[in-house]
C-alpha positions in Angstrom: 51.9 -35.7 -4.1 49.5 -35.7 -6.6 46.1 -33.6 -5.8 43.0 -35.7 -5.4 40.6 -35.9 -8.4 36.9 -35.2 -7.5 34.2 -37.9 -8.0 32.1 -38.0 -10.6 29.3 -36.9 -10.5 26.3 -38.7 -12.7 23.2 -36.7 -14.0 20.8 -39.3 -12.5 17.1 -37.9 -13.3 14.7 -38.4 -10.1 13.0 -41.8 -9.9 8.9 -42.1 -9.3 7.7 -42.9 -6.0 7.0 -46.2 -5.7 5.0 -48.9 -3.9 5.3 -52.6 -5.2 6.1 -51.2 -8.5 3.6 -48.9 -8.8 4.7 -45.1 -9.5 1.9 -43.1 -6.7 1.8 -40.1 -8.9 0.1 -41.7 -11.6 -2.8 -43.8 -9.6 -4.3 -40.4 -9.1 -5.1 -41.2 -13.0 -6.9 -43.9 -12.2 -10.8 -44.0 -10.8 -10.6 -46.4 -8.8 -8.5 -49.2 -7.0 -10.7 -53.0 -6.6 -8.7 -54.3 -3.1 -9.2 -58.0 -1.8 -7.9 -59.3 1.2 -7.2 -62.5 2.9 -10.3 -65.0 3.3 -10.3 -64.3 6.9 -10.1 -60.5 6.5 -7.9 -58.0 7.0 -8.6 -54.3 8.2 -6.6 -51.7 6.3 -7.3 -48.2 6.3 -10.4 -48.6 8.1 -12.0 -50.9 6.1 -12.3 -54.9 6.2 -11.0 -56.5 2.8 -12.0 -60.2 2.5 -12.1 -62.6 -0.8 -14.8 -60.5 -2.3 -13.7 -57.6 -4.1 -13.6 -53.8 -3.0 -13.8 -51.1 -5.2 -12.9 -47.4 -3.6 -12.8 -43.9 -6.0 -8.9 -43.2 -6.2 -10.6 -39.5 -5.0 -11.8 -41.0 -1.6 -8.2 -41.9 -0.6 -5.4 -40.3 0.6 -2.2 -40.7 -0.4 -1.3 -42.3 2.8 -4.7 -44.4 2.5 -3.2 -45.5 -0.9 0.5 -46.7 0.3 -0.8 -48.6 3.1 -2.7 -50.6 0.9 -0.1 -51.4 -1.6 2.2 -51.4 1.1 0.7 -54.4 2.7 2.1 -57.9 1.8 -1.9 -59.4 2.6 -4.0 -57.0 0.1 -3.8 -57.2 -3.7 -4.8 -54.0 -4.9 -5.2 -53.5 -8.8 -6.1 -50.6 -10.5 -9.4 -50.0 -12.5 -8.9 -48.0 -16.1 -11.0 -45.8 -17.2 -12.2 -47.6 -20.1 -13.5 -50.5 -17.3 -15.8 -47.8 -15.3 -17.8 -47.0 -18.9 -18.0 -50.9 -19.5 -19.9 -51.2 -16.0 -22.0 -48.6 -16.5 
């Protein structure tokens, strides 16, 4: 009987954690995240998003805060770079 080779075994490198395509280690890089929500609302993270726009420091959230927002399938969250925050100001 011949012995049983061994599987191989693939040098896969980690993968980023990610939430709809988004890798969570690098939104700390970001300032801030501009969420809207449905017209009728939604509360997430205890805060009502509607049609109008909601900007929120990346440092005011948690980590949890942030993957319950992309997370949900009624919020579009985008990211704000920091070249956008000088323009505003």
């Amino acid at each position: 009987m011949a012995p049983k080779s061994k599987p191989e075994v693939s040098s896969v490198e980690p993968q980023p954690m990610t939430i709809a395509g988004v890798d969570l280690a690098r939104i700390s890089d970001l300032p801030a995240l501009t969420v809207r929500g449905p017209e009728k609302g939604r509360w997430r993270i205890g805060r009502r998003f509607g049609s109008e726009a909601v900007t929120i420091p990346v440092a005011d959230l948690t980590l949890e805060q942030i993957q319950a927002l992309l997370a949900d399938p009624e919020l579009t969250v985008m990211g704000v770079l920091p070249d956008q925050v000088r323009a505003e100001d």
